[in-house]
C-alpha angles and dihedrals in degrees: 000000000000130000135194123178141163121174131194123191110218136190106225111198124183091259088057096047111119130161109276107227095213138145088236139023143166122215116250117251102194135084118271078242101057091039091052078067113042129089121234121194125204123212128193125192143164131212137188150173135227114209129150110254128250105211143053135188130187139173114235118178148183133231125192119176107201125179084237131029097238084064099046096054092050094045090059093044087061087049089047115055088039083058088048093046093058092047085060097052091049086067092252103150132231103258091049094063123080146149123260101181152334120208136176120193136169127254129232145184124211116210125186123231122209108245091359143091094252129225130243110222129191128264102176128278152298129233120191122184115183129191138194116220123184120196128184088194084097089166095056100046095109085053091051091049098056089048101055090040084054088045089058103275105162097180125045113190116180142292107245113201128221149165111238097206112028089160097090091039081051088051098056095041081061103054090051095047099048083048084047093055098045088046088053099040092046088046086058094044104053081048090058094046099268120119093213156358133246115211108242113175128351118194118171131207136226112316112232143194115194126149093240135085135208124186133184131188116281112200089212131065118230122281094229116022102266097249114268106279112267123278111276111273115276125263095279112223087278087271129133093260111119090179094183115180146283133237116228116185154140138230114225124202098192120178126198144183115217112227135187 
């Protein structure tokens, strides 16, 4: 869980009140009198979770070099429905499986001449497929990779690891920034002379997922203890796939006004 903040306390005057361009927003319930006088203190704070993922895609692809293109291609065909049939019989679905490209180049050759510039000649050309497959069995990947390289991969690129569903991890980021926030304004205000806050505006930045964590030092405990750290990862299938884990998390602009 990470945590960055900075406050400043303002005087807001009628003749500094604008409309606050904000995603949420209470009415104010004071005078324009008594809010010309009274402090308001902004909080910003970002919070995050750390959870293992639970996706993976990688691009795996076939190359076939023919004397003529025709071959080639067909030569990579072969390769390459022998690659995707293996991908089905691991249990990847439909839907998960899709192609990325399909090139055909020439070959050369380039041969060297003594005192010359030399001349490249052609020896017949070369066809590439590559396909994206995307698999939720995280614990199993070394074992998928093994079987599409012994089904005729020739490129391996990832995996890239992912969460399917961040909403409810944002959500909860959410909760414990918003309790975070109170906990900090009303910590100000009851420094200045006031006894509490009143949420004014909350506008939230953009939400983020990155695999670091930074974390500065928060002069207030949590409100709710953060939740025990998860279980350690499962046994893997004895492969070389360290997945970690990913940070999921949300930056929140909160305004208050301190009150009596």
């Amino acid at each position: 869980m990470s945590i960055r903040k900075s406050f400043a306390i303002l005087a807001l005057s009628a003749a500094t009140l604008h409309p606050a361009i904000v995603s949420a927003q209470q009415a104010p319930t004071a005078s324009i009198s008594e809010m010309a006088s009274t402090p308001l203190v902004r909080v910003n704070i970002a919070e995050s979770l750390r959870t293992p993922p639970d996706e993976a895609t990688m691009t795996v692809g076939t190359q076939a070099r023919a004397s003529t293109a025709t071959q080639a291609v067909a030569a990579n065909k072969t390769k390459t429905e022998k690659l995707l049939a293996s991908i089905r019989a691991a249990g990847i679905r439909e839907r998960d499986i899709q192609t990325q490209g399909i090139q055909l180049q020439p070959d050369y050759r380039w041969d060297n001449e003594p005192g010359g510039p030399g001349h490249q000649t052609l020896i017949g050309y070369v066809a590439n497929n590559s396909v994206q497959v995307k698999t939720h069995d995280i614990d199993k990947l070394t074992a998928l990779l093994d079987a599409l390289t012994t089904a005729g991969a020739d490129s391996v690129y990832g995996p890239n690891f992912a969460i399917s569903d961040p909403a409810p991890l944002r959500r909860e980021a959410r909760v414990r920034a918003m309790a975070r926030g109170q906990a900090e304004a009303t910590e100000y205000a009851r420094n200045n002379g006031y006894s509490k806050v009143r949420l004014l505006s909350v506008e939230e930045g953009t939400s983020y997922r990155g695999t670091d964590v930074i974390i500065t030092g928060s002069r207030i405990s949590p409100v709710a203890a953060p939740p025990p750290p998860p279980p350690p990862a499962p046994e893997r299938d004895g492969g070389i796939v360290a997945p970690g884990q990913l940070e999921t998390g949300v930056s929140l602009n909160l305004l208050y006004r301190m009150e009596r």
